[in-house]
N, C-alpha and C positions, 0 to 999 in steps of 0.2 A: 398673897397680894400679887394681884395680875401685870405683870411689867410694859412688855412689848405685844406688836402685832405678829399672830401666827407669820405670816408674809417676811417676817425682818430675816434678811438675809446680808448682817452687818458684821461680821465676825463671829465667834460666838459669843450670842448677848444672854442674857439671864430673861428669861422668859415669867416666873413666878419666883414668890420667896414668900415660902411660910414658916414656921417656928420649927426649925431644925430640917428642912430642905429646901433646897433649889432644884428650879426645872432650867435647862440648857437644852434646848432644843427639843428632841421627844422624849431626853432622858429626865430621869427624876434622879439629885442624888442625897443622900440622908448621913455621910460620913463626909468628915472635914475636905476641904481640897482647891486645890490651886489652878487658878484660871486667869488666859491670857487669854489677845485675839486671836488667837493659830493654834493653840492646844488647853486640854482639860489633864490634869495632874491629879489622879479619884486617890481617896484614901491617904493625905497628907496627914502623918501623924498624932499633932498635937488633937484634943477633946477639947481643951482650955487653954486661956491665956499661960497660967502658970503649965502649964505642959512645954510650955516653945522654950526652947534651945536655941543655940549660937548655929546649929548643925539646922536643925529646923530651919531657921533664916537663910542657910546656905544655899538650900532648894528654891529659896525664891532669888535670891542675890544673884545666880547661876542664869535666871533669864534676862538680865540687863535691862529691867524695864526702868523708866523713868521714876517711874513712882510704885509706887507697894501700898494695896490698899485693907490693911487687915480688919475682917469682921471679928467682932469677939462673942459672939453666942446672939442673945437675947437681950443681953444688957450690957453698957461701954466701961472697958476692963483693960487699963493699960497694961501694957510689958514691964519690965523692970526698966528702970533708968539704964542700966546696964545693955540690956537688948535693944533700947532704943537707939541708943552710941554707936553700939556696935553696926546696925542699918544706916545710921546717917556718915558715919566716915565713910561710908564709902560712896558718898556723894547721891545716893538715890532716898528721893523722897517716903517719908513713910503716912499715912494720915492711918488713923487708929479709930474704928466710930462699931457701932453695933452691925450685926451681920447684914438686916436691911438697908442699911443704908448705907453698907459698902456695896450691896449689889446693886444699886439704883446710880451712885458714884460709876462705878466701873461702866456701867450702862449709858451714861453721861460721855464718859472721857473714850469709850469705843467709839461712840456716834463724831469722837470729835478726831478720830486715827489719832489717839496718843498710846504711848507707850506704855501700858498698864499691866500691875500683876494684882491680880486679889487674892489672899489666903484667907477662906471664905472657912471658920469655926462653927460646926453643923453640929448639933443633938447633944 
């Protein structure tokens, strides 16, 4: 699914998103990974939701975005209650939805300069 215009030169936006990758500019990438508007984080550990850790979270907690927007694969897969807590004490927002449509979200909230991190669950 084709996102943006070749031309968008908005941060780094999510350019396509098919069933287990994203295109970010002229890269294609096919393993999980964390994206903000000033850097790409390739090779974030978790495969699945049940993969994510407290430690996992830490990676994204560490850029102080406003909100955290995690894709869960192909279908919507919460965290544990537990993991959710644990993001929300510390006062940054989290929204939980399937991998497209956190990259369409993040693509939204770049075009609007907010604070954003996606932990984008690839293959």
């Amino acid at each position: 699914m084709h996102f943006v215009a070749d031309n968008c030169n908005n941060g780094l936006a999510i350019r396509a998103c098919d069933t287990g990758q994203v295109t970010i500019g002229p890269q294609n990438y096919q393993r999980s990974l964390i994206l903000t508007p000033e850097r790409i984080i390739p090779d974030w550990r978790p495969r699945q939701v049940a993969d994510i850790t407290e430690q996992d979270l830490d990676s994204l907690l560490s850029l102080q975005a406003e909100i955290i927007l995690l894709g869960t694969g192909t279908g919507l897969c919460f965290p544990s209650a537990q993991l959710t807590a644990y993001v929300l004490a510390t006062g940054t927002g989290l929204e939980v939805m399937d991998t497209t449509a956190a990259c369409r979200t993040y693509n939204i909230l770049l075009s609007e300069n907010r604070s954003v991190a996606a932990a984008l669950i690839l293959g």
